[in-house]
N, C-alpha and C positions, 0 to 999 in steps of 0.2 A: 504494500500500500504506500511505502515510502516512496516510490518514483511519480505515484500518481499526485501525490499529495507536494510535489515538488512541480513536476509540471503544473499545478493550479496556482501556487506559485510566483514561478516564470511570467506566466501568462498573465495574472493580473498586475503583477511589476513592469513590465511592460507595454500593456494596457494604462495603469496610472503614470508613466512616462509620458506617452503620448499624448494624453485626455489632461485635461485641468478640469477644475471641481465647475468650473461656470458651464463649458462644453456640455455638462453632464448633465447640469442641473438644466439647461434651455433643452438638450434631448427631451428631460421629462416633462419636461411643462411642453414641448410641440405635442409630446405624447397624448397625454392629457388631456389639451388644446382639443386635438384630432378626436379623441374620445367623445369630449361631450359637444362636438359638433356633431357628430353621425348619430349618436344614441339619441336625439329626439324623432330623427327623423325614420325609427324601427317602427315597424306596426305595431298596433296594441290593439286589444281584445276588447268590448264593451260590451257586446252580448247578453252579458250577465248582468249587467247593469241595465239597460235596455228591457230588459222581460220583464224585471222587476215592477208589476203592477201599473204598468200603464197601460191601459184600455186602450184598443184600438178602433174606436166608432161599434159597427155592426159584429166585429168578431165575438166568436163564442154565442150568438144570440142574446150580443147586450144591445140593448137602444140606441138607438142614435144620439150622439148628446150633442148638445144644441145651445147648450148654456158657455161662453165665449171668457168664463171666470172660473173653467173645471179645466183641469190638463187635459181631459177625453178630446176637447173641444177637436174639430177634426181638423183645423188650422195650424194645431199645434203641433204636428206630428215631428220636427224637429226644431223645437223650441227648447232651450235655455236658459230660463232669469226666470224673471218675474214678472207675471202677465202686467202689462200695463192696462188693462180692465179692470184690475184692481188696486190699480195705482193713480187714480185722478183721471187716468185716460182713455181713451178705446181701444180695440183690438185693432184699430188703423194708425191712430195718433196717439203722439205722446203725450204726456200730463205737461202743464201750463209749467212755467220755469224749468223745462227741460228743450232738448233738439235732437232731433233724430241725428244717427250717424251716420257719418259721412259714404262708409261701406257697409254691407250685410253680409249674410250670407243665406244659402237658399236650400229649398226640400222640395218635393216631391211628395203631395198629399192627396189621397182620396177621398171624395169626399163620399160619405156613404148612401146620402141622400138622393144625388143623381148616376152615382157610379163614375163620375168622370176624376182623373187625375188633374189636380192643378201644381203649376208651380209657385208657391211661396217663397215671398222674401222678407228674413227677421231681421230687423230694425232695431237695436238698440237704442233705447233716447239716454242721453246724456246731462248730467250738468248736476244733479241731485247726488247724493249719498245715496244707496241700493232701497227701493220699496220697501221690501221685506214682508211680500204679503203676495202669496199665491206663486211660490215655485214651484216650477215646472222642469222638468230635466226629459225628455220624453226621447229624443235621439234615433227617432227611426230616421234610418236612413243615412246618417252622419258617417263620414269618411276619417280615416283617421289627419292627422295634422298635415302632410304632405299635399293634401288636397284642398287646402285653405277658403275656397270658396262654400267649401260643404260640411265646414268643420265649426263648431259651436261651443267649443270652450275658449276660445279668444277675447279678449276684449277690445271690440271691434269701436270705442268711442275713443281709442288711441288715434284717429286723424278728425276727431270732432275739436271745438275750442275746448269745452275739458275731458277729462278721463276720465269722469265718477260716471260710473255706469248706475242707471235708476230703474230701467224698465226695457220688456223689450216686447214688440210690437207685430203682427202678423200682416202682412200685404200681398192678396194676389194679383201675379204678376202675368199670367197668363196659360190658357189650359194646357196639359203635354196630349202631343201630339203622339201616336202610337207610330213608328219607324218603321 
């Protein structure tokens, strides 16, 4: 074991020749750098979170719900926050001392009443501290972060004038067409 244990040695006296301790240390920090640039952008799983008790309109032989202040609502199919129907405002508009934001993002929702698919687009309004009254988390259909326009855990009042997110707002945008 002597020769191996001298070769390991050799080798790192050598190696610390060569290397100074900065060399070493900026190695690990590009390392690192490189790390947690690429680990956001792995897939993740939501599935689990997603089943969890969100009604989806007519599934299972539940009723249509129709009330625009329940998560069922069919508007909501991938909604995030806090309905602003219950936060001073409508399910179109924001509450007064708020702005809608400057981007959204969108879904793909049936509505169970005519069978047809619409595309939605959720609008966060800006400018308040969070509602805090009627969270909805629902994410059918939600893409993981790579896909930014379809993705619902961002806070998308980052290119409005403020960043306090307050509520956020359903908009159809137009029916989907079948390909």
């Amino acid at each position: 074991m002597n020769w191996f244990d001298a070769a390991f040695e050799r080798s790192t006296r050598a190696a610390a020749q060569r290397t100074s301790r900065r060399s070493a240390i900026a190695r690990l920090g590009r390392l690192l750098l490189g790390a947690s640039v690429a680990l956001p952008v792995l897939p993740f799983d939501r599935s689990a979170h997603a089943a969890k008790g969100h009604g989806g309109g007519a599934k299972g032989g539940k009723a249509v719900q129709t009330d625009d202040k329940q998560c069922d609502y069919w508007k909501y199919c991938g909604v995030d926050g806090f309905l602003c129907s219950c936060c001073g405002g409508t399910v179109n508009s924001c509450p007064p001392g708020t702005e809608p934001s400057k981007v959204s993002w969108i879904g793909t929702c049936r509505n169970p009443a005519d069978g047809k698919d619409y595309l939605v687009s959720y609008f966060d309004c800006c400018g308040k501290s969070a509602c805090g009254r009627c969270l909805c988390n629902t994410n059918i259909g939600e893409r993981p972060a790579y896909r930014i326009t379809l993705h619902n855990d961002i806070n998308w009042c980052m290119g409005s004038t403020s960043t306090m997110f307050h509520c956020t707002t359903s908009l159809i945008v137009g029916v989907a067409e079948k390909s």
